[in-house]
C-alpha positions as CSV (number, residue, x, y, z in Angstrom):
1,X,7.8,92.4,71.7
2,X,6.5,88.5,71.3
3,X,3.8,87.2,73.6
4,X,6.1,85.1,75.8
5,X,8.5,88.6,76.4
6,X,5.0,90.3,77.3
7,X,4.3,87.7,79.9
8,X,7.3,87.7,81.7
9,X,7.2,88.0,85.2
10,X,10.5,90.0,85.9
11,X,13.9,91.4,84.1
12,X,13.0,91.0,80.2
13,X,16.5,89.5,78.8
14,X,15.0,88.2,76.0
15,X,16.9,90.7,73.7
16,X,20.2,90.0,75.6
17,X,20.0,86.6,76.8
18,X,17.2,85.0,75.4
19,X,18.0,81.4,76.8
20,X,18.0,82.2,80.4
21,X,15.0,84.7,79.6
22,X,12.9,81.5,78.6
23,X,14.3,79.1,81.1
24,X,13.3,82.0,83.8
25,X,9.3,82.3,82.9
26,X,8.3,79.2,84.8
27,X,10.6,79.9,87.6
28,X,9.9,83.4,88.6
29,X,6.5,82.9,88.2
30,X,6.8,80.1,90.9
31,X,8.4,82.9,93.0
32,X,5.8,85.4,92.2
33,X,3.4,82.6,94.0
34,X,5.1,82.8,97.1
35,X,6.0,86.3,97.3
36,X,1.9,86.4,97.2
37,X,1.5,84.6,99.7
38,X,4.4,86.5,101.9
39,X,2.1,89.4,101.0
40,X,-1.2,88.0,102.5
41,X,1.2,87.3,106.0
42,X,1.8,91.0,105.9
43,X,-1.7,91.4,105.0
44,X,-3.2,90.0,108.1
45,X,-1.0,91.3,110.7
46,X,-1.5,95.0,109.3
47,X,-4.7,94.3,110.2
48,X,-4.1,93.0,113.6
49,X,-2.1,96.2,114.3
50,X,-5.2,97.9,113.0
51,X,-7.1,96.1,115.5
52,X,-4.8,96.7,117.8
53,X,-3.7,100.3,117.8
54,X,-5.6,101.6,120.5
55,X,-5.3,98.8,123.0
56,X,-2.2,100.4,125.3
57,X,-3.7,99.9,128.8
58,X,-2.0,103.3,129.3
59,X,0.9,102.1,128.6
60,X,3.4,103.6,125.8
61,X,1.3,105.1,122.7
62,X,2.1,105.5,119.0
63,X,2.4,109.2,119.4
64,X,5.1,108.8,122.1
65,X,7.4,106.1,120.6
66,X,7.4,106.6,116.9
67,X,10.0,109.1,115.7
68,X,9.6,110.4,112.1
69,X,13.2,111.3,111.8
70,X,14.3,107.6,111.7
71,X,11.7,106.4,110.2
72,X,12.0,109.0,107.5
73,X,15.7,108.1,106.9
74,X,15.0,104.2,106.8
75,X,12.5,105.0,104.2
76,X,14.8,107.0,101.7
77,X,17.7,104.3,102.5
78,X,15.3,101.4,101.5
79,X,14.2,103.4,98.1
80,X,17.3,104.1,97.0
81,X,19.2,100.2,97.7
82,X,15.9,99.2,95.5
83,X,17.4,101.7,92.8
84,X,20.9,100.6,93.2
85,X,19.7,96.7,92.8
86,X,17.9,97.8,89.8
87,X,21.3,99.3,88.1
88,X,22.6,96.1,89.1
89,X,19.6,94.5,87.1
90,X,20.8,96.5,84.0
91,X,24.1,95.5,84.2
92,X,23.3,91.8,84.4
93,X,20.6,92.3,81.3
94,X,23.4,94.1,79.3
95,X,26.5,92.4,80.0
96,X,28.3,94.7,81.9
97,X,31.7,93.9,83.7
98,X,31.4,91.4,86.4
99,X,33.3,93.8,88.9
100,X,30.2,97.0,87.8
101,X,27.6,94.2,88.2
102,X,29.0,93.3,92.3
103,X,29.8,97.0,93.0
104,X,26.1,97.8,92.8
105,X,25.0,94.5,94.7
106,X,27.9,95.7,97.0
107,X,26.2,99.0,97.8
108,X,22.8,97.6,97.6
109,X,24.1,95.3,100.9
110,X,25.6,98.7,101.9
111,X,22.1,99.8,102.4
112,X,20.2,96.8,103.3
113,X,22.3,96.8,106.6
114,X,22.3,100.4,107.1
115,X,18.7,100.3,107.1
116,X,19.0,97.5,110.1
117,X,21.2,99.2,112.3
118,X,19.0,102.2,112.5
119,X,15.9,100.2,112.8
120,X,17.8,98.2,115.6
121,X,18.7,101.4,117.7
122,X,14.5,102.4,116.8
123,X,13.3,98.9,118.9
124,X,16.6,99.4,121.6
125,X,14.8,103.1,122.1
126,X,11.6,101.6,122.6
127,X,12.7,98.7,125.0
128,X,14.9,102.1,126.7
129,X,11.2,103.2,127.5
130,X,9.7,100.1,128.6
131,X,7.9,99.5,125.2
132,X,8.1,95.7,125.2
133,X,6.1,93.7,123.0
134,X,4.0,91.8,125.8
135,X,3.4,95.2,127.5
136,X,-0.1,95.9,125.7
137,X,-1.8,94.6,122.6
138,X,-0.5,97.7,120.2
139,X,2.9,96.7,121.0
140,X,2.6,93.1,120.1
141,X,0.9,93.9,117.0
142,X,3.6,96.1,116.1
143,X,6.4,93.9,117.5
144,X,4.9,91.1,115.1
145,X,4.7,93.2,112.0
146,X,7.8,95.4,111.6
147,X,10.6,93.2,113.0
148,X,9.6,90.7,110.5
149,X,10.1,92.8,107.6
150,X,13.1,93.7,109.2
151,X,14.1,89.3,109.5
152,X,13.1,89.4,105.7
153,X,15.5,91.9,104.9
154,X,18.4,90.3,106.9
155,X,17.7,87.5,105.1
156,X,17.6,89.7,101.6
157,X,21.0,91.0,103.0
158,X,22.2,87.0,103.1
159,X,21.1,86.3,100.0
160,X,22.6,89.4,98.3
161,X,26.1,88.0,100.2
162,X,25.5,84.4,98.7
163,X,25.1,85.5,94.6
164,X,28.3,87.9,95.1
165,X,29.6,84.8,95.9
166,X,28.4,82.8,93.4
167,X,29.0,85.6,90.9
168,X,33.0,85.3,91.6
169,X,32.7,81.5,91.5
170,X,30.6,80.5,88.9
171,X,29.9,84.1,86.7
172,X,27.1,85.1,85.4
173,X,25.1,81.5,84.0
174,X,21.8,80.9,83.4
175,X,21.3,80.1,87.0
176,X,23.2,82.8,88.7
177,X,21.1,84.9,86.5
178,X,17.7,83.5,87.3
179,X,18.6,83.3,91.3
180,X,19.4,87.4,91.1
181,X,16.1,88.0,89.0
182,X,14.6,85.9,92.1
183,X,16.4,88.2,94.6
184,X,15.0,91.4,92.6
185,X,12.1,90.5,93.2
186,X,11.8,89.7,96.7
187,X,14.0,92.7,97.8
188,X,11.5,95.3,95.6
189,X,9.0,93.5,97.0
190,X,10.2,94.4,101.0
191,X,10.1,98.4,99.5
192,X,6.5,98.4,99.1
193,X,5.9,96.3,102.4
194,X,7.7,99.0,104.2
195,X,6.2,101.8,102.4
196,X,2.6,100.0,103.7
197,X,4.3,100.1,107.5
198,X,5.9,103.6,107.1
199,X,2.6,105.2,105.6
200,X,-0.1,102.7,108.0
201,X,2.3,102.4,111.2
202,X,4.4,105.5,111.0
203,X,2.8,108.1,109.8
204,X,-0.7,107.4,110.8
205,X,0.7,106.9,114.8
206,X,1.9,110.1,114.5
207,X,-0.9,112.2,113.4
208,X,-3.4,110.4,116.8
């Protein structure tokens, strides 16, 4: 493997496409800078729920809202759309048949907005019990951190929408290519964030 292949900062195509694979470095690393900086957002309002966790002026408690059922489900959907985006990684790298290529983007979506609805009917429980965000300061904390991984992943959901498009209309150039290596990224990149919540927020409310 040369240097520059070693440095890459996402899909290696250097073997299949080594054009777009050089015309990529500069721009995923670019995206690699902000998705750092999403990161340290995350960063600090995991540590305001920290903070907050035991402010519930007897109000609704971690113990009594979160259900691990849900969450559990939400978890393995989100793991296996970042699976399914990576087969559709594979089939870009290797030239696969446009239609293979949007089928796993299509179930990827699939997922993405499965995961939504059942994180929707989670908060409409919650408000069902009075647990609204300006009810106590654990509820705002965690009103602030998990919808907005959830307005990330709508927006991953948009963006998946937007290169299937762009797929059918323009195929599969060196900038259709470099945008999905973009959206890779960022939609791996919301697994671990909600691994951090499920694992910090989920697990740990349940075991006080």
């Amino acid at each position: 493997m040369s240097r520059s292949e070693g440095a890459h900062p996402g899909l290696n195509l250097g073997h299949t496409d080594a054009v777009t694979h050089e015309q990529a470095e500069t721009g995923l690393f670019g995206f690699w800078v902000f998705l750092m900086s999403d990161a340290v957002i995350f960063a600090l309002l995991f540590a305001t729920y920290g903070v907050m966790l035991h402010a519930t002026v007897n109000g609704p408690t971690p113990a009594s809202e979160y259900q691990i059922g849900p969450a559990l489900a939400e978890t393995l959907i989100l793991l296996t759309s970042s699976f399914t985006f990576g087969m559709a990684s594979v089939a870009m790298k290797h030239g696969a048949p446009r239609l293979q290529l949007l089928g796993w983007m299509g179930v990827t979506l699939l997922l993405g907005l499965a995961f939504l609805v059942l994180e929707g009917n989670d908060f409409a429980t919650m408000f069902g019990h009075a647990a609204y965000p300006t009810r106590s300061g654990f509820l705002s904390s965690f009103f602030a951190l998990v919808p907005l991984h959830g307005l990330h992943l709508l927006a991953g959901c948009l963006w998946l929408v937007v290169m299937m498009v762009q797929i059918v209309t323009f195929g599969l150039d060196s900038r259709v290519k470099i945008n999905i290596m973009r959206l890779g990224l960022f939609w791996h990149f919301l697994d671990v964030v909600w691994i951090a919540i499920f694992s910090v927020v989920y697990l740990q409310g349940l075991i006080r």
